[in-house]
C-alpha positions as CSV (number, residue, x, y, z in Angstrom):
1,X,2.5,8.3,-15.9
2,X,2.6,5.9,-12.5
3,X,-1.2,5.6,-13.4
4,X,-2.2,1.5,-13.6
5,X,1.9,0.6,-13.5
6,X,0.6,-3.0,-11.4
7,X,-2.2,-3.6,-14.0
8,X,0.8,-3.5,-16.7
9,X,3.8,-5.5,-14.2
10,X,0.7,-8.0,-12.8
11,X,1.2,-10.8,-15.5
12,X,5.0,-10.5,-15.4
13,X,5.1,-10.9,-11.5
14,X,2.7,-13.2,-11.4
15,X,5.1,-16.0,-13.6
16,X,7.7,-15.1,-11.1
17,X,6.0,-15.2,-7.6
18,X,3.9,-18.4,-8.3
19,X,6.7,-21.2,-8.3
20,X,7.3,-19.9,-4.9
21,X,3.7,-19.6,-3.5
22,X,3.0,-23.1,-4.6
23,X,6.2,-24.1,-2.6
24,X,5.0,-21.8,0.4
25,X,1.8,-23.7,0.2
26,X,3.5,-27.3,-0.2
27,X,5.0,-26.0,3.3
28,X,1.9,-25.8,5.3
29,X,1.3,-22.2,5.3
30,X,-1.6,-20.7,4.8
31,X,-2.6,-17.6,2.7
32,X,-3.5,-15.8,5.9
33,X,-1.1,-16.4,7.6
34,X,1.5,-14.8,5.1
35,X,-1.1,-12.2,4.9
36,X,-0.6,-11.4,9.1
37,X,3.1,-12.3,9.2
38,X,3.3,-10.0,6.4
39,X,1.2,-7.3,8.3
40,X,3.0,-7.4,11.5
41,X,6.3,-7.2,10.6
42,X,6.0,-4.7,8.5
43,X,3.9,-2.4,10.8
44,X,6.6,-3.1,13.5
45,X,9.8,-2.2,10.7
46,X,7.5,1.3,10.4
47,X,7.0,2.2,13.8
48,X,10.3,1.6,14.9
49,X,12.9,2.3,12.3
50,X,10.7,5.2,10.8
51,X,10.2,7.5,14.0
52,X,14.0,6.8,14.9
53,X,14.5,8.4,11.0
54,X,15.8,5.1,10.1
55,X,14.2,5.9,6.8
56,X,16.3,3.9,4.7
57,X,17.0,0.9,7.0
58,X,13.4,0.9,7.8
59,X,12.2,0.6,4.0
60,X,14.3,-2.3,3.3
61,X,12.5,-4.3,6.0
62,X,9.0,-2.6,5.0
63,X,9.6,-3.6,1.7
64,X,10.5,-7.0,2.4
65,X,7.3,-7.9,4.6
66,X,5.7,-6.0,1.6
67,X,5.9,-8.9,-0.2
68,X,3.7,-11.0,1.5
69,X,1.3,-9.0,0.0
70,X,2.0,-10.7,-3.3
71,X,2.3,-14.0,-2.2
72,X,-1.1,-14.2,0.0
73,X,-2.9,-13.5,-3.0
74,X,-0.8,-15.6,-5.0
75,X,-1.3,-18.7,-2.7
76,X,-5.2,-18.2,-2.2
77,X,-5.5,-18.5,-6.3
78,X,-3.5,-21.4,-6.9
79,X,-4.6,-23.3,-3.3
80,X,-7.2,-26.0,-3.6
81,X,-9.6,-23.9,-1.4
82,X,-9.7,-21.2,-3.7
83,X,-9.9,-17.8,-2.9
84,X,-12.7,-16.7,-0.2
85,X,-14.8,-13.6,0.9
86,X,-13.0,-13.8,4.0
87,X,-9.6,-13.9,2.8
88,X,-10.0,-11.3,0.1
89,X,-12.0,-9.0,3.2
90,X,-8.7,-9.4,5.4
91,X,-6.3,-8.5,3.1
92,X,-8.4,-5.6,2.1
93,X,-8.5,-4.6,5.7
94,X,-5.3,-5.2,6.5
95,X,-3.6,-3.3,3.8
96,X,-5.6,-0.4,5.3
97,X,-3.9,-0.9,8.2
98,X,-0.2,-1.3,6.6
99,X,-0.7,1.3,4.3
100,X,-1.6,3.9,7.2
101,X,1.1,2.4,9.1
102,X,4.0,3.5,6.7
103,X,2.6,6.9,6.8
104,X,2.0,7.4,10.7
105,X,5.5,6.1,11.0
106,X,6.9,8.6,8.7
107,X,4.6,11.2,10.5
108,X,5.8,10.6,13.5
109,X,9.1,11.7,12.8
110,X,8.1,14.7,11.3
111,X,6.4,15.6,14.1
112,X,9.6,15.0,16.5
113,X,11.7,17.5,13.8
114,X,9.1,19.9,13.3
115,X,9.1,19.6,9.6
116,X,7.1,21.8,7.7
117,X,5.8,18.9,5.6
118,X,3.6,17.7,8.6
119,X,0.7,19.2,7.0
120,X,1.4,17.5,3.5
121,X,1.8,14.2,5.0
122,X,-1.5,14.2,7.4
123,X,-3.1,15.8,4.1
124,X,-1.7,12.6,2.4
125,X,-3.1,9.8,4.7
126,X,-6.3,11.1,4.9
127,X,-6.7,11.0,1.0
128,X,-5.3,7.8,0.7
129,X,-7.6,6.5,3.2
130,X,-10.3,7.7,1.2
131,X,-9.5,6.1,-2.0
132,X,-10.7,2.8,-0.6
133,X,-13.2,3.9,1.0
134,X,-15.1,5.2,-1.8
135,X,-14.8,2.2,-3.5
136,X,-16.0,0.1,-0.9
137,X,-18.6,2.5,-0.5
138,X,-19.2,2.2,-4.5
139,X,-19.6,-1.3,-4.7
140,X,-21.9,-1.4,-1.6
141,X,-23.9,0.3,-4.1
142,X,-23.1,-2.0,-7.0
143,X,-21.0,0.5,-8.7
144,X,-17.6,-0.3,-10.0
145,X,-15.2,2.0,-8.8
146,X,-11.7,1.2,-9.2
147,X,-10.4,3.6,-11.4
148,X,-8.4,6.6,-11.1
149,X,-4.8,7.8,-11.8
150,X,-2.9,6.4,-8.3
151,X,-4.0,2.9,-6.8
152,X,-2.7,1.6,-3.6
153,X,0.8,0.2,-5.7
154,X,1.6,3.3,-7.5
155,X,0.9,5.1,-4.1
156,X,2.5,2.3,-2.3
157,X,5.7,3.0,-4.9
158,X,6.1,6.5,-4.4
159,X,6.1,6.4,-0.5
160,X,8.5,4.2,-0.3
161,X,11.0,5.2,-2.9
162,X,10.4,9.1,-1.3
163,X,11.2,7.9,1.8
164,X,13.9,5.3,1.3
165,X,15.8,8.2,-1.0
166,X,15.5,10.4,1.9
167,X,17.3,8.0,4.0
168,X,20.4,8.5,1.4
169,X,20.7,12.5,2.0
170,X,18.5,12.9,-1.5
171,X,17.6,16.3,-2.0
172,X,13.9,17.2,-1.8
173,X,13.2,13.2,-2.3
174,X,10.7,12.8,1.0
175,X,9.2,16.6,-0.1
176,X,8.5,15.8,-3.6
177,X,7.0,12.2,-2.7
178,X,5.3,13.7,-0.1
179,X,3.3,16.5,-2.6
180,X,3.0,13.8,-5.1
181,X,1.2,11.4,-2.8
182,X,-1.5,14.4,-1.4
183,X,-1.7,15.4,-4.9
184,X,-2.5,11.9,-7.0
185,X,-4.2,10.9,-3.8
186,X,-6.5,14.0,-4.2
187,X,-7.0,13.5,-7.6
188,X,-8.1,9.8,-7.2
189,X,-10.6,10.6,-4.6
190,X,-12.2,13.4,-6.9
191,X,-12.1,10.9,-10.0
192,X,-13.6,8.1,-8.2
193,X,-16.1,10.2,-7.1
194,X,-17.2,11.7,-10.0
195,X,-17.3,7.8,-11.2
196,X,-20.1,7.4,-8.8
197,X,-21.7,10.3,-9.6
198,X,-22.0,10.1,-13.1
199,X,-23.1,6.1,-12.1
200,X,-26.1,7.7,-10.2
């Protein structure tokens, strides 16, 4: 299903973004600062165009400033510096932050129609929250945990198609995205969990 779809695009994307990351890098720009130019405009394009139900407007621009999540990484491999443990902890950190964003943004507008998928979607973020956190709190422990049917791209991929459908009038598009993203995010917690466990 939509389980490990970036493990099987990664090389493909990768041949295509690096050209430009070298050129980005040729520029003067830093990894992180694509990585909070990235960050902050796509926080922004959520918490304004998503609240005003801007949904499809809003995931054009969220999907745009998405992007610098490829390149950042992109750049920090290919740069002479290498990648670092602070780099690679503030883009881990940040895409916490991005990630919720697109969420609270689409909450927030739930909350102003009184949808009855409210509950779904809070029951969403928190899940999705937990998925890294149970890895970090795995590999605090020196246990590998980064398995489980929906990663942050394939959850990443259903919000955003869910949402940006719903901006086109699609039927039951932001409802079904919505119940697919509590229920794979559900599942992942209780797979990575049981990964620790059985590491225990």
């Amino acid at each position: 299903m939509v389980a490990m779809l970036s493990a099987s695009l990664k090389p493909a994307v990768t041949r295509a973004i690096n050209p430009i990351a070298r050129g980005a890098l040729r520029m003067g720009l830093t990894p992180n600062a694509v990585t909070f130019g990235g960050a902050i405009g796509l926080v922004a394009s959520a918490l304004y165009f998503y609240p005003r139900q801007d949904f499809f407007i809003g995931t054009l621009f969220i999907s745009l400033f998405a992007l610098s999540d490829l390149f950042d990484g992109a750049m920090a491999r290919i740069s002479q510096s290498g990648v670092s443990k602070w780099g690679g902890f503030l883009d881990s950190t940040i895409d916490r932050i991005t990630d919720s964003a697109i969420l609270l943004g689409l909450i927030l507008a739930l909350i102003k129609s009184e949808d009855p998928l409210l509950p779904v979607a809070l029951g969403a973020l928190v899940a999705g929250t937990l998925v890294p956190y149970i890895r970090a709190k795995a590999e605090s422990l020196n246990i590998e945990c980064s398995g489980g049917i929906a990663e942050r791209t394939e959850r990443l991929i259903i919000a955003l198609t869910a949402i940006g459908f719903e901006g086109l009038g699609v039927p039951y598009a932001l409802a079904i995205g919505v119940w697919l993203l509590l229920i794979l995010a559900g599942v992942t917690v209780v797979q990575r969990i049981l990964i620790v466990k059985a590491a225990l």
